[in-house]
PASEBA-1860 file (N, C-alpha, C; in nm, 3 decimals):
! residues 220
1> XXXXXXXX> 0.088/-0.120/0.000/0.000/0.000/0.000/0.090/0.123/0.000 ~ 0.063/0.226/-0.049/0.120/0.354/-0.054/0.115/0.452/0.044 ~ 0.208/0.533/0.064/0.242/0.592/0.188/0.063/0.690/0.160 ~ 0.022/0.806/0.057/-0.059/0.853/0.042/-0.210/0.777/0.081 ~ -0.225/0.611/0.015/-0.352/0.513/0.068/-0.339/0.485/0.210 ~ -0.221/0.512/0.285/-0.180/0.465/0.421/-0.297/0.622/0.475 ~ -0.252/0.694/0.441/-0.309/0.795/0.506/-0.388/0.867/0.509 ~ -0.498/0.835/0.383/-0.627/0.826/0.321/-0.720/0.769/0.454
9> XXXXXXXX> -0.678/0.623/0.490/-0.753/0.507/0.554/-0.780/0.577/0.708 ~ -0.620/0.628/0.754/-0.603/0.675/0.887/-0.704/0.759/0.933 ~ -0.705/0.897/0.833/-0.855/1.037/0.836/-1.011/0.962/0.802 ~ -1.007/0.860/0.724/-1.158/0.779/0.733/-1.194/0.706/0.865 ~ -1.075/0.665/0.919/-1.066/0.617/1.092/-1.123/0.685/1.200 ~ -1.069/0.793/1.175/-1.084/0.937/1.272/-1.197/0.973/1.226 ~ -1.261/0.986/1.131/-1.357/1.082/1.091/-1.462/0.968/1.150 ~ -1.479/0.842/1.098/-1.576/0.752/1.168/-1.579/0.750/1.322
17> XXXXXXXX> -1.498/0.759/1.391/-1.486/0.726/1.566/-1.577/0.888/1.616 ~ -1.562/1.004/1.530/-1.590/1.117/1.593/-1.783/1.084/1.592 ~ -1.802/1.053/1.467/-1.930/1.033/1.451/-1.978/0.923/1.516 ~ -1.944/0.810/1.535/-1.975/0.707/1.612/-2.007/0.717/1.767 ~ -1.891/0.828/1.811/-1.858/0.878/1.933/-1.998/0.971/2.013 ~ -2.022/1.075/1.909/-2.154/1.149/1.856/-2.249/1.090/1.880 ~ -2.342/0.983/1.812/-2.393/0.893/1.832/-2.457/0.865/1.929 ~ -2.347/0.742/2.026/-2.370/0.685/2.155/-2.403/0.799/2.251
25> XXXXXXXX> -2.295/0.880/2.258/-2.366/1.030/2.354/-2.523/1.074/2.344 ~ -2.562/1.052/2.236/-2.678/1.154/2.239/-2.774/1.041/2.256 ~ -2.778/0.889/2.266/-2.868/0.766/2.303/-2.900/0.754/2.438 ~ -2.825/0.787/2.533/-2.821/0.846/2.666/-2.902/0.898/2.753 ~ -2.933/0.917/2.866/-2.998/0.986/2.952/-2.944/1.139/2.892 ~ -3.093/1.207/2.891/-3.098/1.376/2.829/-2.968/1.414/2.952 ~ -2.915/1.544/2.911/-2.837/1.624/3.004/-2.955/1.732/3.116 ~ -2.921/1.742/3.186/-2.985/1.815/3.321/-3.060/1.936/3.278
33> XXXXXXXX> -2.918/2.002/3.167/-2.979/2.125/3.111/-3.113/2.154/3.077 ~ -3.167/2.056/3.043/-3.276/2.032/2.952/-3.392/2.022/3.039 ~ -3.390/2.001/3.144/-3.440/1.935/3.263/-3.571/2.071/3.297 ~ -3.475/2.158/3.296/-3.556/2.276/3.408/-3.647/2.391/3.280 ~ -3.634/2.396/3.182/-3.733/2.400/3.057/-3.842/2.302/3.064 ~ -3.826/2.164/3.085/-3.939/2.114/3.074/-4.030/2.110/3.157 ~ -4.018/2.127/3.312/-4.068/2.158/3.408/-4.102/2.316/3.419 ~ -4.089/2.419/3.379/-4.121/2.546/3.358/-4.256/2.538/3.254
41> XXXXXXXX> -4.276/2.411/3.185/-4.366/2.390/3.071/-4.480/2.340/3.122 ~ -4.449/2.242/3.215/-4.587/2.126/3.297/-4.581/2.269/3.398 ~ -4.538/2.361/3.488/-4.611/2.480/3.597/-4.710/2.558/3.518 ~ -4.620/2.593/3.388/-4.738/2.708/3.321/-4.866/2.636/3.204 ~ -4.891/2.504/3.224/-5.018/2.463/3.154/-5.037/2.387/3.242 ~ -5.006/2.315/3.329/-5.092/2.259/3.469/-5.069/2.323/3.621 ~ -5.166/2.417/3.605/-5.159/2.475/3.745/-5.161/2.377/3.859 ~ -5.097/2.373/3.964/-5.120/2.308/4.112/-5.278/2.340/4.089
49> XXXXXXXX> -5.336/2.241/4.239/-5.453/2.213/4.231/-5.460/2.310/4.398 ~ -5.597/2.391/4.398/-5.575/2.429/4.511/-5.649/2.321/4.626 ~ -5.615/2.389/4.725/-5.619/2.275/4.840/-5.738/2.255/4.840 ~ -5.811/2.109/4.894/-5.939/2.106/4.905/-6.050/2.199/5.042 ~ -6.167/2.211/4.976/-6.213/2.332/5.057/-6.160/2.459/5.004 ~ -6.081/2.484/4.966/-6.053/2.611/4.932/-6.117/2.748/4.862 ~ -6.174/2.862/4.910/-6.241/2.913/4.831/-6.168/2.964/4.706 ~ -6.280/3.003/4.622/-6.196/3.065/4.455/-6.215/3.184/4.469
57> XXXXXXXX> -6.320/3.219/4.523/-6.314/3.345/4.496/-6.315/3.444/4.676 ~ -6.296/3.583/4.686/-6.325/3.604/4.794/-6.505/3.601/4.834 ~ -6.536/3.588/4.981/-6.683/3.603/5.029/-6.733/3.759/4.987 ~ -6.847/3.779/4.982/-6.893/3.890/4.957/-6.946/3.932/5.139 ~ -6.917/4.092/5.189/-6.945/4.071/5.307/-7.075/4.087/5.317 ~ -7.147/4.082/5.413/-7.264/4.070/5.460/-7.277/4.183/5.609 ~ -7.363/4.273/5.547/-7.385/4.414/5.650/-7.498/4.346/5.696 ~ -7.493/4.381/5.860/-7.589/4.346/5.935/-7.632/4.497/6.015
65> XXXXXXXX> -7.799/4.511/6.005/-7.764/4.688/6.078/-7.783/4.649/6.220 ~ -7.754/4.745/6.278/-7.736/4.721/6.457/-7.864/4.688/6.500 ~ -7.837/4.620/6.590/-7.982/4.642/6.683/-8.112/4.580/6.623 ~ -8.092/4.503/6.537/-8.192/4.455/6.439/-8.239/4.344/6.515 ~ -8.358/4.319/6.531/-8.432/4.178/6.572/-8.535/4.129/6.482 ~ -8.565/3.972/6.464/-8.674/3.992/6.389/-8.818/4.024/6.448 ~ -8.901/4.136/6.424/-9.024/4.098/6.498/-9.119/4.062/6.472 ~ -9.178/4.008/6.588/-9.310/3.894/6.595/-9.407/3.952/6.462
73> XXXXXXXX> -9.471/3.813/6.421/-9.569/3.849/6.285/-9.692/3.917/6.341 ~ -9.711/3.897/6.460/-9.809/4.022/6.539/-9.783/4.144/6.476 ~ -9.668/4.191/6.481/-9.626/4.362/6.520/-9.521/4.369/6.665 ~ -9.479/4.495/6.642/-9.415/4.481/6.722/-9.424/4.515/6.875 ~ -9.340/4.484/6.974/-9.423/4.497/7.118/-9.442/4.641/7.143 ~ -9.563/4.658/7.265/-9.609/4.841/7.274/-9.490/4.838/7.405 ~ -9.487/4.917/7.416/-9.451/4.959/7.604/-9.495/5.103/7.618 ~ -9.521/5.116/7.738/-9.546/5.257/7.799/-9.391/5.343/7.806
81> XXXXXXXX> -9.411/5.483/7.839/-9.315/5.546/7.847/-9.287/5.491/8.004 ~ -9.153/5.512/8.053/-9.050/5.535/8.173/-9.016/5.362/8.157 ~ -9.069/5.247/8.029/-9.061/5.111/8.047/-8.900/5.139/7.982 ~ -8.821/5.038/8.064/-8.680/5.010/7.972/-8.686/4.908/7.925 ~ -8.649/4.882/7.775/-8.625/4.808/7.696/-8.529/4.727/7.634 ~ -8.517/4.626/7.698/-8.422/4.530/7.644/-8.380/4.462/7.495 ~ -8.339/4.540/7.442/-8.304/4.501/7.285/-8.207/4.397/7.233 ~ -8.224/4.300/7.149/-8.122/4.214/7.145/-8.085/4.165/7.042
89> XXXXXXXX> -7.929/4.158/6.961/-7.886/4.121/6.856/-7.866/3.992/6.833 ~ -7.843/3.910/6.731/-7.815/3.778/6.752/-7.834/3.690/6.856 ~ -7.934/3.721/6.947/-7.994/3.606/7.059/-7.911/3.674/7.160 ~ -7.850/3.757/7.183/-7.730/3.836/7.282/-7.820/4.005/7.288 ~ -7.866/4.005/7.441/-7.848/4.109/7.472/-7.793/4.235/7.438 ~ -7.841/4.306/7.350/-7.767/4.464/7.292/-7.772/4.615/7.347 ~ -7.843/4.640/7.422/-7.850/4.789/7.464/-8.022/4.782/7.533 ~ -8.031/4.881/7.703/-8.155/4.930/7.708/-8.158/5.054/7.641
97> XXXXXXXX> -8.291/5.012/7.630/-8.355/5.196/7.574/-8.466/5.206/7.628 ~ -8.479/5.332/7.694/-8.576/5.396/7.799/-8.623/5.522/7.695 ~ -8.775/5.530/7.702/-8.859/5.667/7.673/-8.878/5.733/7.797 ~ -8.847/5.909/7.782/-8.923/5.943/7.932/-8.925/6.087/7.861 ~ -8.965/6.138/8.034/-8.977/6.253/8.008/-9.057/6.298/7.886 ~ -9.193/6.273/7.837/-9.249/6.288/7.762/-9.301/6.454/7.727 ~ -9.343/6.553/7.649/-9.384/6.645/7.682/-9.419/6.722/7.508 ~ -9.527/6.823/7.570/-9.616/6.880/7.433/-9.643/7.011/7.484
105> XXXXXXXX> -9.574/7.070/7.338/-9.577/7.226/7.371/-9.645/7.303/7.252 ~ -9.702/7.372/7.251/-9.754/7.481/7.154/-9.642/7.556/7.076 ~ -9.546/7.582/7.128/-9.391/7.663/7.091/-9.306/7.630/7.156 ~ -9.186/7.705/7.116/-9.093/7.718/7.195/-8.996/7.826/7.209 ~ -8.997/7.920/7.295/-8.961/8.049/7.295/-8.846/8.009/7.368 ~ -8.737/8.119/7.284/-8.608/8.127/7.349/-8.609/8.281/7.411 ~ -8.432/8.271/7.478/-8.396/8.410/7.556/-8.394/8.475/7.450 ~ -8.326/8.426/7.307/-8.232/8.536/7.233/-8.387/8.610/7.123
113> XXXXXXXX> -8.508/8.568/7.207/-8.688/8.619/7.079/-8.689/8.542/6.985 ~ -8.613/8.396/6.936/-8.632/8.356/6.855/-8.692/8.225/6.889 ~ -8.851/8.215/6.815/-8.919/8.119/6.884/-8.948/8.050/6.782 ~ -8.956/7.894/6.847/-8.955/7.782/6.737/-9.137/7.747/6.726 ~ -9.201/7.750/6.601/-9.339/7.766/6.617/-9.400/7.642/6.524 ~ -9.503/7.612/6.486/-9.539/7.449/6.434/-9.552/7.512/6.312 ~ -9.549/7.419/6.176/-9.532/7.499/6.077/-9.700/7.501/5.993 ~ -9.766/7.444/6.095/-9.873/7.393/6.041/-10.019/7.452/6.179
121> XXXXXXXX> -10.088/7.543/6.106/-10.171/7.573/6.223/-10.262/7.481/6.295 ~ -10.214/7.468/6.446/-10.337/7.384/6.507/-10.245/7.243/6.549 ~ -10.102/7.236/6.498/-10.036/7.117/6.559/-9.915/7.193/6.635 ~ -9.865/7.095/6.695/-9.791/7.073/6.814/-9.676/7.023/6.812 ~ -9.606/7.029/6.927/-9.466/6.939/6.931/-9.486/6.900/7.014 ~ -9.407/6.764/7.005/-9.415/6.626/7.106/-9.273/6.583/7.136 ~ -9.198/6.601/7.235/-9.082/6.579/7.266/-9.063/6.437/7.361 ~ -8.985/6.387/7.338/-8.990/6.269/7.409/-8.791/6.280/7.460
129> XXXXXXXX> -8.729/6.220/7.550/-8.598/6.129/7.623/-8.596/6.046/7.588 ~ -8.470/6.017/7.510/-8.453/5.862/7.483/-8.296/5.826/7.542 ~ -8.293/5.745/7.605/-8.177/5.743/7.674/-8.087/5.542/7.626 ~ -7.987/5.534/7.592/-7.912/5.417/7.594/-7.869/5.367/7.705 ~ -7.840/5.247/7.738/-7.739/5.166/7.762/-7.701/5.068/7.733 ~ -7.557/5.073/7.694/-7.471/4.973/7.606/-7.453/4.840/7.704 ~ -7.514/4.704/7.643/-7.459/4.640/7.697/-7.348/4.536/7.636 ~ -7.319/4.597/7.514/-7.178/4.537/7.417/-7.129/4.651/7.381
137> XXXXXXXX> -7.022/4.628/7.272/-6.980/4.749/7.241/-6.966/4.721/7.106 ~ -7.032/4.867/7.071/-7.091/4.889/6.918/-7.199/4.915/6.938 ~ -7.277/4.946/7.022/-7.430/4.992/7.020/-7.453/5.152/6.964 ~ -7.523/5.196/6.845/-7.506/5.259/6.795/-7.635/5.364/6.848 ~ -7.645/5.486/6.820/-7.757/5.560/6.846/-7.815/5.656/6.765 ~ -7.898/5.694/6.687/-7.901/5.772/6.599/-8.063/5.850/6.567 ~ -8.082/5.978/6.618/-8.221/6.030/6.597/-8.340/5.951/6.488 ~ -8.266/5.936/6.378/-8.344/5.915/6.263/-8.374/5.748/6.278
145> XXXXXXXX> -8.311/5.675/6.336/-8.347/5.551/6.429/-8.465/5.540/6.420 ~ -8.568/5.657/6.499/-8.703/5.656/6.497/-8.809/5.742/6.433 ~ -8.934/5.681/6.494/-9.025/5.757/6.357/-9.182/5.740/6.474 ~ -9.212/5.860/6.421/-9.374/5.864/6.466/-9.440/5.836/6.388 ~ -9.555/5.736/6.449/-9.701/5.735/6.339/-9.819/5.805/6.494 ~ -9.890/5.860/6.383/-10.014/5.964/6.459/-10.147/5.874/6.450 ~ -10.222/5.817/6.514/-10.297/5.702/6.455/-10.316/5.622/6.379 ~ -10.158/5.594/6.387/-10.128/5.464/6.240/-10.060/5.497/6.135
153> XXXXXXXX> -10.065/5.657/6.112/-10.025/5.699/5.980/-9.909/5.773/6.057 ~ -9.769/5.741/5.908/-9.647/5.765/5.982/-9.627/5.924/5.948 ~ -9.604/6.019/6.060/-9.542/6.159/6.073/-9.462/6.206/6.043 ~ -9.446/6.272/5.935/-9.260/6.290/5.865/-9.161/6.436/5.950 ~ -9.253/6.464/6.035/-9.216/6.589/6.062/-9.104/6.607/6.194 ~ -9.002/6.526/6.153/-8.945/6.567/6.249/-8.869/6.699/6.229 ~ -8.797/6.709/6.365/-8.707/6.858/6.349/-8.616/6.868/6.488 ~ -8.502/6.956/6.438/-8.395/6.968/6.546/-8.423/7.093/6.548
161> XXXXXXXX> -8.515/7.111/6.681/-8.583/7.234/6.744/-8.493/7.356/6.780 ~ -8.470/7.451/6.772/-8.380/7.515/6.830/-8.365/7.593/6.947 ~ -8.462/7.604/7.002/-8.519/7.609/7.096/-8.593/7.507/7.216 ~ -8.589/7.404/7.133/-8.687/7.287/7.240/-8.569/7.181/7.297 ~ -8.592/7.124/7.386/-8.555/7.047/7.472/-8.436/7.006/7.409 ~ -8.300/7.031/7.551/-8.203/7.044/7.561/-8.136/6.883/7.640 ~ -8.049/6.803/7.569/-7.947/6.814/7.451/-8.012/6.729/7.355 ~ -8.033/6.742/7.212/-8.065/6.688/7.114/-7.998/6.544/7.144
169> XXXXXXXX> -8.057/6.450/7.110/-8.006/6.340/7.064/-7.950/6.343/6.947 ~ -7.810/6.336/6.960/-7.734/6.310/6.803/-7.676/6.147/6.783 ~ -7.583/6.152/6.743/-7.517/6.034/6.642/-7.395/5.964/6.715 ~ -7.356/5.886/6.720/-7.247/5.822/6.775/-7.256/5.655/6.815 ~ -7.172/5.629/6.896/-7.113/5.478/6.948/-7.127/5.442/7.060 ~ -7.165/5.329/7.097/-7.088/5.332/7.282/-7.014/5.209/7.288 ~ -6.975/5.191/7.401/-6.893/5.060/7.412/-6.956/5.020/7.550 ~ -6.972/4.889/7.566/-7.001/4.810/7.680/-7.023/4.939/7.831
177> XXXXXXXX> -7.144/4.944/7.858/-7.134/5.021/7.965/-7.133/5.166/7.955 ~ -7.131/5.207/7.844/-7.185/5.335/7.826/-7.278/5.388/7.796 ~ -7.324/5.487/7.837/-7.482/5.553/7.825/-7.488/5.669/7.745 ~ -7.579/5.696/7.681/-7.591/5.867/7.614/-7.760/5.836/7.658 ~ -7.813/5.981/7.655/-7.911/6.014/7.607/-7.995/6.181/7.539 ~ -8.084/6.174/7.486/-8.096/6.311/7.438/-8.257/6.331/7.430 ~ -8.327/6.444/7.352/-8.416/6.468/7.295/-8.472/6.456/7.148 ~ -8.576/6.393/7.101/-8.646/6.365/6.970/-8.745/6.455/6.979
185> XXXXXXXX> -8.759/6.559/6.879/-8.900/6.626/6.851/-8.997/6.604/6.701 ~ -9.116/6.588/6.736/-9.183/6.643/6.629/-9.299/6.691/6.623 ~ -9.336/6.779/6.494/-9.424/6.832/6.463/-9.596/6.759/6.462 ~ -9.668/6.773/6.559/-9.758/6.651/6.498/-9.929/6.684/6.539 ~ -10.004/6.631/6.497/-10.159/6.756/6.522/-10.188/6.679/6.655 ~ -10.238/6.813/6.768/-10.271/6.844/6.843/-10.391/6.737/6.877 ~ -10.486/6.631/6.837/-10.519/6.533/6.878/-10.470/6.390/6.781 ~ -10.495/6.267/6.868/-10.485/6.167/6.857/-10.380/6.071/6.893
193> XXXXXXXX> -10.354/5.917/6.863/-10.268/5.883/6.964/-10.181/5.851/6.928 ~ -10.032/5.887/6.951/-9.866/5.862/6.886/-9.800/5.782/6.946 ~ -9.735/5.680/6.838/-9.672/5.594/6.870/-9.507/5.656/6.822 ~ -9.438/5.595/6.911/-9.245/5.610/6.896/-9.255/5.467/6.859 ~ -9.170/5.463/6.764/-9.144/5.358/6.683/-8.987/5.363/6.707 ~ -8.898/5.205/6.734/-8.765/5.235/6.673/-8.745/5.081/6.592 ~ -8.658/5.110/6.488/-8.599/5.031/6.400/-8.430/5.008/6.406 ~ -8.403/5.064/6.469/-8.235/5.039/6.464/-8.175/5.077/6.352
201> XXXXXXXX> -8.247/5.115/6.223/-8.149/5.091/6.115/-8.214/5.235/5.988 ~ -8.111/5.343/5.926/-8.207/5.423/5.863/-8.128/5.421/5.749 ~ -8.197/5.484/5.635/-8.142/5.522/5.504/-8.157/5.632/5.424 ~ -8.073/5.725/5.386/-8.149/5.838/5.383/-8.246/5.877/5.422 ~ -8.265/5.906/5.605/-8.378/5.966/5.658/-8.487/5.852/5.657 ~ -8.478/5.733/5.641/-8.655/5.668/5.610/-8.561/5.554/5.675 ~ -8.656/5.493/5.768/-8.625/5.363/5.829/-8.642/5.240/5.704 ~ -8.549/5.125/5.714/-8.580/5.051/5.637/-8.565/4.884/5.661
209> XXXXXXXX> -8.593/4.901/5.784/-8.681/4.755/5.896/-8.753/4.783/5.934 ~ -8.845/4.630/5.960/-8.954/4.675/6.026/-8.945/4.756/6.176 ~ -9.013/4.785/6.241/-9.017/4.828/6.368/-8.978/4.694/6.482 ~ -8.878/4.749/6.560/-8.832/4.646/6.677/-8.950/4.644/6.785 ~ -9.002/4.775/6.812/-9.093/4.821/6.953/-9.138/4.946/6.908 ~ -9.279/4.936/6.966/-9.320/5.097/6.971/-9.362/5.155/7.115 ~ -9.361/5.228/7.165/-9.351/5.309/7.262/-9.462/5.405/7.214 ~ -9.591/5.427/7.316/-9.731/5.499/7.356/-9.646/5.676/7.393
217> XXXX> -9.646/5.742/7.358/-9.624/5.893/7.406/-9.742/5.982/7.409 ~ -9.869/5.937/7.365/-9.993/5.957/7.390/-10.087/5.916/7.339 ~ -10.176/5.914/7.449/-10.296/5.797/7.397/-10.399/5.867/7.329 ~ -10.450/5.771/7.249/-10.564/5.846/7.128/-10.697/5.902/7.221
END
C-alpha cells in the first residue's frame, strides 16, 4: 500500500470514531440542562390544584344593621313610656332603651326672641328622652333611628328644634357600659294617639326595617 492510501484510511478512521462517538452520547440519559425547561412547561399549563375546601373566589361581606331583631308576625311589642327596653342582637343582649320625660308644647320660645313655632296651624310638638345603655360594644344611636305614626299613619315631621328640649339626641357609638341620652322632637296635630317607633337601622332619613318596639307617648 502507498504511503498517500496509508493515510487516506487513517482520516476515514478518525472521521468515523468522531461520529460514532456522537452517536452513543446523544442515546443516553438527556443532560440536566434540559431538565428545568421542561418543568417550567408542565407549571405554566398545569396549574397546582388548590387545596381542598378552598375558596376561589373572595366572600362577599354581609352588612348586618345594629340592633336589628326579627319581629313577631303580630307587630311589634307596645310599652309605655318610663318602660326600659331590652333590645337584642343575635340572641345576645344589645343595649336598654328607655322613653321618658315625655312632653307637648304649643312653641318654643327662646332668651335670644327667637321662637320655634309648628309649621302647620293647630299642631304641636311632642318631645320625648330617649336614653341608651350599652350592653356590648358597638351599640349605635341615631335620631333618625325613629319615627312617629299619629294614629297609624307615619309623621314625617321631624325637626332639630332650636329652641326645644335640651341636649338633642345626636349620632355616635358606645362601648359596653356606656350611656348617652338626648331629645327627639316632632311636629304633629294636636289630637290623637302617637306611637315612637324604633328600627335600629335608617337610610337616607326613612327607616328601612320593620319596627323592633313601639312606645305609647300619647294615647288616642
Amino acid at each position: 500500500m502507498s504511503h498517500n492510501s496509508s493515510r487516506w484510511l487513517a482520516i476515514t478512521a478518525l472521521v468515523f470514531g468522531v461520529v460514532v462517538g456522537a452517536c452513543s452520547s446523544n442515546s443516553g440519559t438527556p443532560s440536566t440542562a434540559a431538565a428545568p425547561a421542561a418543568t417550567a412547561t408542565t407549571s405554566a399549563t398545569t396549574p397546582s390544584p388548590s387545596p381542598a375546601g378552598a375558596p376561589t373566589e373572595m366572600p362577599t361581606p354581609v352588612v348586618t344593621p345594629s340592633a336589628i331583631v326579627t319581629p313577631a308576625t303580630s307587630g311589634p311589642a307596645t310599652y309605655q313610656v318610663g318602660d326600659t327596653v331590652t333590645v337584642s342582637q343575635g340572641g345576645k343582649d344589645w343595649a336598654r332603651i328607655t322613653i321618658s320625660d315625655v312632653a307637648i308644647a304649643a312653641s318654643y320660645k327662646g332668651n335670644s326672641g327667637f321662637n320655634d313655632v309648628p309649621q302647620i296651624a293647630g299642631d304641636v310638638f311632642i318631645s320625648a328622652k330617649v336614653s341608651y345603655e350599652a350592653l356590648v360594644d358597638g351599640v349605635t344611636y341615631n335620631p333618625y333611628d325613629w319615627q312617629v305614626f299619629v294614629d297609624g299613619n307615619r309623621d314625617n315631621n321631624f325637626l332639630m328644634a332650636a329652641e326645644g328640649p335640651k341636649p338633642d339626641l345626636l349620632v355616635g357609638t358606645l362601648t359596653a357600659g356606656q350611656k348617652t341620652s338626648g331629645y327627639v322632637v316632632w311636629e304633629v296635630p294636636a289630637n290623637g294617639g302617637v306611637q315612637l317607633t324604633y328600627a335600629g337601622a335608617y337610610t337616607g332619613h326613612v327607616l328601612t326595617t320593620p319596627p323592633v318596639f313601639e312606645v305609647t307617648i300619647r294615647a288616642a
